[in-house]
C-alpha positions in Angstrom: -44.5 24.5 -6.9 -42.9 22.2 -9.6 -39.7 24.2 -9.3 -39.8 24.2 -5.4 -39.8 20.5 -5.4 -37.4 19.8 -8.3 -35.2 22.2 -6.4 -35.6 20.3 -3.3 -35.3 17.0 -5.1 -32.0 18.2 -6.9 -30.7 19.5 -3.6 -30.5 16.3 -1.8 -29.5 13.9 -5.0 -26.0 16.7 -4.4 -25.9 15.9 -1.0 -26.1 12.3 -1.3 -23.8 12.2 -4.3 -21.3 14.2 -1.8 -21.5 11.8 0.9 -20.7 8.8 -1.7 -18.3 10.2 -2.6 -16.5 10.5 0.8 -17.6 7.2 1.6 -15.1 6.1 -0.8 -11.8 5.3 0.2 -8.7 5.6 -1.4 -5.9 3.0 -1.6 -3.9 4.8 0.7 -6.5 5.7 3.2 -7.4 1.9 3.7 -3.4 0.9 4.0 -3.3 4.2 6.7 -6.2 2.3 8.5 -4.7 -1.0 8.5 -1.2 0.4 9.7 -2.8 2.5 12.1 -4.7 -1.0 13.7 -1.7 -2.8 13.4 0.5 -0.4 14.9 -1.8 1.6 17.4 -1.1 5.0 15.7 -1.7 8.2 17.1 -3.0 11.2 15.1 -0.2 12.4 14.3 1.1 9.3 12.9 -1.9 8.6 10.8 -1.2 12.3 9.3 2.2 11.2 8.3 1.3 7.6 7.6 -1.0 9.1 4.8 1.8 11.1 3.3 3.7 7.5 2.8 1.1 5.5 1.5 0.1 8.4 -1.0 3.7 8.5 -2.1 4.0 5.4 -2.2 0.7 5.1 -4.7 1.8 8.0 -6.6 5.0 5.9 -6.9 3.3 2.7 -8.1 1.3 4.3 -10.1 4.2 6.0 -11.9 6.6 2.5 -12.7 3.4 0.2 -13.9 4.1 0.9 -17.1 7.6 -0.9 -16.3 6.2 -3.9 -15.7 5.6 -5.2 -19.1 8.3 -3.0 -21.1 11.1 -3.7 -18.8 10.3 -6.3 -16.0 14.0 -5.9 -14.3 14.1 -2.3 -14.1 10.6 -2.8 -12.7 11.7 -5.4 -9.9 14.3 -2.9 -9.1 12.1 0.3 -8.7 9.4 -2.0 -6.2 12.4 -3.0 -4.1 13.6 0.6 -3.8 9.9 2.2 -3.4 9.8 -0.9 -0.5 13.1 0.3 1.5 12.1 3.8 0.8 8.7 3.2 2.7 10.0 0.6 5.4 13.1 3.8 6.1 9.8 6.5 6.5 8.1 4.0 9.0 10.8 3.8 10.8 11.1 7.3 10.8 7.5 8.2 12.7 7.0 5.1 14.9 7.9 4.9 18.2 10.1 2.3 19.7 7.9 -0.3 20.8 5.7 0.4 17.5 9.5 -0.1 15.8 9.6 -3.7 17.4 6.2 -4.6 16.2 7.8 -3.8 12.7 10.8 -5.1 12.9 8.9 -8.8 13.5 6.4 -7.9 10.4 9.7 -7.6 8.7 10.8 -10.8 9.6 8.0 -12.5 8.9 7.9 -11.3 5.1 11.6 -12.4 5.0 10.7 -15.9 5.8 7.7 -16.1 4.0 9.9 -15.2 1.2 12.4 -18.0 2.0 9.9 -20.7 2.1 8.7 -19.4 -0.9 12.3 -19.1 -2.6 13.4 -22.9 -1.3 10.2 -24.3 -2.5 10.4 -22.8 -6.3 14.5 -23.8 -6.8 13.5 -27.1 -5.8 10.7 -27.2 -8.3 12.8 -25.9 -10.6 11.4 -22.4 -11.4 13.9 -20.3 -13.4 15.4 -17.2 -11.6 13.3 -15.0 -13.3 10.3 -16.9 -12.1 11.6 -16.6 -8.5 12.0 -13.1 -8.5 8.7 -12.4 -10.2 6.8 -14.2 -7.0 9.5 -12.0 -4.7 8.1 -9.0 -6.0 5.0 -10.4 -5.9 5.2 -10.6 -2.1 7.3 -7.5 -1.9 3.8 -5.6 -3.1 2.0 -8.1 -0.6 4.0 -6.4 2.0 3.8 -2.8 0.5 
């Protein structure tokens, strides 16, 4: 009887350790699920929206160790992981989806001009300027 209810006991411990476990969301799920609001995805979309926004993790993931060894190269690998993503949104969304993107686009560009006039005038060093780009460029991302 002590095995029977051990077993039992054991069995549903796996169980809930399973559902935890997809209760848990990835990175790229939650950036799918926050596209697919913004955007009004269909299935298919979200299918190929995951793709991106796994690559695009995988990509991350693969240049951090840039950051602190070579900072430029870095910048450089975040703007082209950026245009590589924006080009695959383009890609799946439909036209009227495309305009909604088009003005997220625009807004990022003039967040980052605000941002740009207000640290030459308080006379941040390039460097410093195209840390907080990046910075917004993975805002965006």
């Amino acid at each position: 009887m002590k095995n029977l209810i051990f077993c039992v006991v054991l069995l549903f411990s796996a169980f809930g350790a399973t559902a935890q476990n997809a209760a848990v969301k990835t990175p790229a799920q939650e950036a799918t699920e926050k596209m697919t609001q913004l955007y009004s995805l269909n299935e298919k979309q979200q299918g190929e929206m995951l793709k991106i926004q796994e690559r695009k993790y995988r990509n991350l993931a693969e240049i951090e160790s840039m950051k602190a060894s070579d900072p430029a190269l870095y910048m450089r690998k975040i703007q082209s992981i950026q245009l590589g993503n924006d080009a695959s949104f383009e890609r799946i969304l439909s036209a009227e989806q495309v305009k909604t993107f088009k003005q997220q686009q625009l807004q990022l560009r003039e967040k980052k001009a605000v941002a740009y006039k207000e640290m030459k005038s308080a006379g941040a060093s390039q460097q410093e300027i195209d840390k907080k780009m990046v910075e917004l460029d993975l805002e965006a991302l």
